[in-house]
C-alpha atoms as an extended CHARMM CRD file, in Angstrom:
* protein
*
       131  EXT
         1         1  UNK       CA            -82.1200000000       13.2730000000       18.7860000000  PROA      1               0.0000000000
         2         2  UNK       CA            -82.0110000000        9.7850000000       17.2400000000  PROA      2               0.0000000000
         3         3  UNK       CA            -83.5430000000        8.6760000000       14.0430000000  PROA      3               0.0000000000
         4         4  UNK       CA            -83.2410000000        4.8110000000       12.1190000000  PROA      4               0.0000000000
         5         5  UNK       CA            -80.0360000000        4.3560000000       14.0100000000  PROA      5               0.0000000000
         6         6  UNK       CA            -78.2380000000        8.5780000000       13.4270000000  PROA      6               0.0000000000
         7         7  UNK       CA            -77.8980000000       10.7540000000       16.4360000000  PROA      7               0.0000000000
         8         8  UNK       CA            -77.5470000000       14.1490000000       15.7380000000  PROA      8               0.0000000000
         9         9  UNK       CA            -76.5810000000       16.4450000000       18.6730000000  PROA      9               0.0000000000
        10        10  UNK       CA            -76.4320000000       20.4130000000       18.4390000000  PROA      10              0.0000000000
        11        11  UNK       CA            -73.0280000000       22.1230000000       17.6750000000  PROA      11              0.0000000000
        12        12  UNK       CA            -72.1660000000       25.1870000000       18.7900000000  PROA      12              0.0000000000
        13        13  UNK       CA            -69.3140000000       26.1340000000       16.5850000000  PROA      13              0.0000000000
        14        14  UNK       CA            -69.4740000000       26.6720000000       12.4790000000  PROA      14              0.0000000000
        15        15  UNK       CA            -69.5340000000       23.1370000000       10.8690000000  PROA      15              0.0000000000
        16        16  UNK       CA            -65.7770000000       23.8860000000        9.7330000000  PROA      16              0.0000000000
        17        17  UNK       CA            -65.0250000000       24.3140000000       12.9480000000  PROA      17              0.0000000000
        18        18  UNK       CA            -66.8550000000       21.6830000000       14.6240000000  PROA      18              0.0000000000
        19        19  UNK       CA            -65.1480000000       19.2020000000       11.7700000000  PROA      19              0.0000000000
        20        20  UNK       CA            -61.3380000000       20.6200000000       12.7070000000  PROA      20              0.0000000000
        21        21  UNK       CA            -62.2570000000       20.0200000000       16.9060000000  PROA      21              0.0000000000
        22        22  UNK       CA            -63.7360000000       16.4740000000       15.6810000000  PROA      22              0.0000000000
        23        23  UNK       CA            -60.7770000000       15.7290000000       13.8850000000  PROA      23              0.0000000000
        24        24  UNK       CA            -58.3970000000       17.3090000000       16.8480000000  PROA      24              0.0000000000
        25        25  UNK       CA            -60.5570000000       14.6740000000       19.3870000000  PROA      25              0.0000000000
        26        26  UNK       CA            -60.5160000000       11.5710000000       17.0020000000  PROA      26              0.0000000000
        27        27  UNK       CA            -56.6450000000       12.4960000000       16.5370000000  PROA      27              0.0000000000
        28        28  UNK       CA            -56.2640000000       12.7230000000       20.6690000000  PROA      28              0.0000000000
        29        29  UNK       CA            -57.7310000000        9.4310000000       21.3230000000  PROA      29              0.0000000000
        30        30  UNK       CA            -55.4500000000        6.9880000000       19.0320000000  PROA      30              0.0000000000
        31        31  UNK       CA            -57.9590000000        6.9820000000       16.3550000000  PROA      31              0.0000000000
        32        32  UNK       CA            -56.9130000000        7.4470000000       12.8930000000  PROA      32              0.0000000000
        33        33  UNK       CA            -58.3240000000       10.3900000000       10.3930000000  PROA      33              0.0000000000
        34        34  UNK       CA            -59.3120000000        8.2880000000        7.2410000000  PROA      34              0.0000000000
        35        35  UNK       CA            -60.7680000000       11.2210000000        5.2300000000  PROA      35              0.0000000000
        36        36  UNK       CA            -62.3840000000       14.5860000000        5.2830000000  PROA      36              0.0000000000
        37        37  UNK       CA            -64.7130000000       15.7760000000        2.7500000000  PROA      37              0.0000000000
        38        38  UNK       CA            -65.9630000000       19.1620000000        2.0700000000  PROA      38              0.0000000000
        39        39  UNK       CA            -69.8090000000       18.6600000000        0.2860000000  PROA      39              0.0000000000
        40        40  UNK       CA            -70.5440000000       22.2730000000        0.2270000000  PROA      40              0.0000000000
        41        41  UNK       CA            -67.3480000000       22.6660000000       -1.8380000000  PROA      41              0.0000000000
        42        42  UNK       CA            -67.6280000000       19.3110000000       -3.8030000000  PROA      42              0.0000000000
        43        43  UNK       CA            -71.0470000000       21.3460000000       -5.0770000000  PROA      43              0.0000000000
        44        44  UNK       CA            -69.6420000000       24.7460000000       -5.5880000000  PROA      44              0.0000000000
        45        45  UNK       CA            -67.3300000000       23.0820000000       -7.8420000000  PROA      45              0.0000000000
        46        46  UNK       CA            -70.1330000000       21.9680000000       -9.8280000000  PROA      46              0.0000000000
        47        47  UNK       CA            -71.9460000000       25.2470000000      -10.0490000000  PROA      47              0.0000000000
        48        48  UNK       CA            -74.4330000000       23.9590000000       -7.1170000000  PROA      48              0.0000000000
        49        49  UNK       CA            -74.8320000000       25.9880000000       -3.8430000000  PROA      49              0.0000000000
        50        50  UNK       CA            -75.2440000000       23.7510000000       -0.5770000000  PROA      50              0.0000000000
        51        51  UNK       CA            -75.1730000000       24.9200000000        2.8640000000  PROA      51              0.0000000000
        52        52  UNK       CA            -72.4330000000       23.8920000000        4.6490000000  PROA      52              0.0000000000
        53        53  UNK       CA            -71.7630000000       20.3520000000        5.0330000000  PROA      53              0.0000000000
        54        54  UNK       CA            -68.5190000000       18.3510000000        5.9450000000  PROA      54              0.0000000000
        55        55  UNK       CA            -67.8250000000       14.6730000000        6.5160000000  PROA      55              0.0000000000
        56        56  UNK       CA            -65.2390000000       13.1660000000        8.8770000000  PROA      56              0.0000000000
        57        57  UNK       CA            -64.2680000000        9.3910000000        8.4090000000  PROA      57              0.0000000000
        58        58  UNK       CA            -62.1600000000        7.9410000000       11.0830000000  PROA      58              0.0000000000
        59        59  UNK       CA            -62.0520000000        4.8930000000       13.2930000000  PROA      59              0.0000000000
        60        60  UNK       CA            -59.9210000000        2.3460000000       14.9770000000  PROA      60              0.0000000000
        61        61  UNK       CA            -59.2000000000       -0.9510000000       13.1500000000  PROA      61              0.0000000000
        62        62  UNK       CA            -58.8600000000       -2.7070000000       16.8290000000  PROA      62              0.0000000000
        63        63  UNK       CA            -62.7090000000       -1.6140000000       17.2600000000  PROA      63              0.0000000000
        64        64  UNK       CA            -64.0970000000       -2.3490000000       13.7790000000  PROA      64              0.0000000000
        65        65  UNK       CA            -62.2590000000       -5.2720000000       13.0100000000  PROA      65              0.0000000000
        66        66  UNK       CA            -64.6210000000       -7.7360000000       15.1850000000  PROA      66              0.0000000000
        67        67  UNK       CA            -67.8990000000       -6.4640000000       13.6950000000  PROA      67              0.0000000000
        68        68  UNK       CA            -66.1610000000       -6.9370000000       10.5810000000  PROA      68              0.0000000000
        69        69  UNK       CA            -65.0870000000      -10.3340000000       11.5920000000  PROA      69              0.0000000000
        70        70  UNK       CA            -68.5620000000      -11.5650000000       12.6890000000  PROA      70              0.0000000000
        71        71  UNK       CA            -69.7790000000       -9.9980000000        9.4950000000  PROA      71              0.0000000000
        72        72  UNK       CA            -67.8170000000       -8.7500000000        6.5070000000  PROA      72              0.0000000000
        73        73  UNK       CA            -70.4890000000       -6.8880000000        5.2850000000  PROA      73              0.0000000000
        74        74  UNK       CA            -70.1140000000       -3.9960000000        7.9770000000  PROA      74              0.0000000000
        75        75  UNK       CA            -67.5320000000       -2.9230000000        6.0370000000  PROA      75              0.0000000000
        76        76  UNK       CA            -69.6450000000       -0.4010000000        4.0780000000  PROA      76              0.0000000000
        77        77  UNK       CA            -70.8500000000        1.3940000000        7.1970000000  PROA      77              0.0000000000
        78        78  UNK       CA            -67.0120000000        1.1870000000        8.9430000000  PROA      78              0.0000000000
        79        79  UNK       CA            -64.7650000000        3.3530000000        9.1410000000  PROA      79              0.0000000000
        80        80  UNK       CA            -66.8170000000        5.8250000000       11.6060000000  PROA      80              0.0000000000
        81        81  UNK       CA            -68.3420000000        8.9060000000       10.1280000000  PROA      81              0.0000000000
        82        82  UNK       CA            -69.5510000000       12.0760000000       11.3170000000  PROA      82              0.0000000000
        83        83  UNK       CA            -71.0670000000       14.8220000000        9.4520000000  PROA      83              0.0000000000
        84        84  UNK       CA            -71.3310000000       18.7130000000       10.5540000000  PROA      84              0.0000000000
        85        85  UNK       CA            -74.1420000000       20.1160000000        8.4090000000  PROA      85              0.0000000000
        86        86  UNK       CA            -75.9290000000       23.6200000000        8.6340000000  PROA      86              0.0000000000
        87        87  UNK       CA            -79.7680000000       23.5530000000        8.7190000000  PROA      87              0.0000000000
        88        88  UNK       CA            -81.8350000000       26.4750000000        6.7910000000  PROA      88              0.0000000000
        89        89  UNK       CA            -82.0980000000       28.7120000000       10.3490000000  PROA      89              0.0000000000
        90        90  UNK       CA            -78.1660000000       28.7890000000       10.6040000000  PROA      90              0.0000000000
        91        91  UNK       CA            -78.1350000000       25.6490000000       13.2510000000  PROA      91              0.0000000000
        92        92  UNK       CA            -74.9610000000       23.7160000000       13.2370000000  PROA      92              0.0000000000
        93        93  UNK       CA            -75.9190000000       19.8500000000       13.8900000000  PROA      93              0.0000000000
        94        94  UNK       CA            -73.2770000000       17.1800000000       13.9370000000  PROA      94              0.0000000000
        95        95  UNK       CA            -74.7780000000       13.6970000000       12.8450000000  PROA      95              0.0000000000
        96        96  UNK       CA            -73.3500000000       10.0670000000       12.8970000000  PROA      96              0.0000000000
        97        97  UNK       CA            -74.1190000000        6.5010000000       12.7490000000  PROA      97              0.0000000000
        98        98  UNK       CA            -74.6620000000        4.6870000000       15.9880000000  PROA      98              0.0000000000
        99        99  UNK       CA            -72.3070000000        1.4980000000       16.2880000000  PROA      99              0.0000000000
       100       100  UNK       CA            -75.2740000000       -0.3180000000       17.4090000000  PROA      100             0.0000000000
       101       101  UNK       CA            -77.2870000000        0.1160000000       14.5040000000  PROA      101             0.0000000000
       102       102  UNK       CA            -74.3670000000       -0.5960000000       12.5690000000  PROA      102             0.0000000000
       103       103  UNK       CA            -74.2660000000       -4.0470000000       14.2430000000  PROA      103             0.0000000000
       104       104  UNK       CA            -77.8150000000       -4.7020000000       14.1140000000  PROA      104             0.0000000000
       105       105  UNK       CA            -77.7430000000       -3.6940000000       10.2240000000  PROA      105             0.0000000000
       106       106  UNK       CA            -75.6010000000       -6.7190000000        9.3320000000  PROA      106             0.0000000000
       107       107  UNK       CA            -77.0320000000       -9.1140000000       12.2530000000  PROA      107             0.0000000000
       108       108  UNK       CA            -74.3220000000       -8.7270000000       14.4850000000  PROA      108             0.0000000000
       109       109  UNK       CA            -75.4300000000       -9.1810000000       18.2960000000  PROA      109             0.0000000000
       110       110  UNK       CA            -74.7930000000       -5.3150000000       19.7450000000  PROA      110             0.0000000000
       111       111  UNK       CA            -72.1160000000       -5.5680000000       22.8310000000  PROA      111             0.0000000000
       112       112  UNK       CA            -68.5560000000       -5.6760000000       23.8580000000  PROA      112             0.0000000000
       113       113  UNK       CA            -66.8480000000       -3.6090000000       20.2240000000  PROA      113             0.0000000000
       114       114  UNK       CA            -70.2700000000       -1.8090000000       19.5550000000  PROA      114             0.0000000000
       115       115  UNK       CA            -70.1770000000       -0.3220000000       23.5930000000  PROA      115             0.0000000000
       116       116  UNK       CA            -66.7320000000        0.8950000000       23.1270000000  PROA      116             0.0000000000
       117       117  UNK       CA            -67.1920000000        2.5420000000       19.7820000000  PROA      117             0.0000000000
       118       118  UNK       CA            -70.5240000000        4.0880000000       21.0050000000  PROA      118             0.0000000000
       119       119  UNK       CA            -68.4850000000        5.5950000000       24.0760000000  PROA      119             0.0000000000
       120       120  UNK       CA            -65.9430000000        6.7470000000       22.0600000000  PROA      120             0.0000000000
       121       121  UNK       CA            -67.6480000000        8.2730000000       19.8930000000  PROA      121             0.0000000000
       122       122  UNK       CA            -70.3130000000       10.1500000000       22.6970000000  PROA      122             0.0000000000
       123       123  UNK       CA            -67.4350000000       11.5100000000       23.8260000000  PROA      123             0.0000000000
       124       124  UNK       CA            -65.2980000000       13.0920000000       20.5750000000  PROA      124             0.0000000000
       125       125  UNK       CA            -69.3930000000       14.4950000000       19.2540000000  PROA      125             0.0000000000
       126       126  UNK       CA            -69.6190000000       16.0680000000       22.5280000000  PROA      126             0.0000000000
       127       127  UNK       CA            -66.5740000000       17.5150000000       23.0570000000  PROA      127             0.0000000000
       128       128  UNK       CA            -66.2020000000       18.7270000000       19.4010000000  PROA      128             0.0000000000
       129       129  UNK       CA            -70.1750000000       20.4280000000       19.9900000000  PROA      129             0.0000000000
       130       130  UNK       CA            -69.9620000000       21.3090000000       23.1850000000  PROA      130             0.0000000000
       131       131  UNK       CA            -68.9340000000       25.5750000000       23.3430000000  PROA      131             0.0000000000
């Protein structure tokens, strides 16, 4: 599914899981691991209870560099992220930002970096979801 510019494609492993065979796909493709960030913990800490919920940030500085070139301002929404989040049935769902919106965001003309970040990052999602 596909909402204001997030896809969000069914998992089939626990989001900790999904998150380590994300990171494992990112890490086989050149990309670089920027962070990884544990909500569900981040709110235990605190005393709150979340289901859980972890965030991936990784990219590719020969990728993000041009949108950031034709527009500075798509550095909030760069590096890549991806987030593995648990939905109140049990369903695992891994969610992420569509270079194209990204571009569109900060009036960058979608194409050559946006097509190769949105292939790259079909195919780390799927493999990381996929059983």
């Amino acid at each position: 599914m596909a909402d204001n510019g997030l896809t969000t494609i069914a998992s089939h492993h626990a989001v900790k899981d999904t998150i380590d065979r994300l990171e494992a796909e990112v890490k086989a493709k050149g990309m670089t691991v920027f962070a990884r960030i544990d909500h569900a913990k981040g709110a235990r800490d605190v005393g709150l209870a979340l289901r859980p919920t972890e965030l991936l940030i990784f990219g590719n500085a020969r990728a993000g560099t041009p949108l950031m070139q034709a527009q500075q301002t798509a550095g909030i929404d760069l590096p890549l992220k991806a987030l593995a989040w648990e939905d109140a049935a049990g369903k695992v769902w891994l969610s992420c930002n569509e270079p194209d919106w990204v571009a569109a965001r900060h009036g960058i003309a979608a194409g050559g970096p946006t097509q190769a970040m949105s292939a790259a990052l079909a195919t780390v999602t799927k493999a990381a979801a996929e059983p």
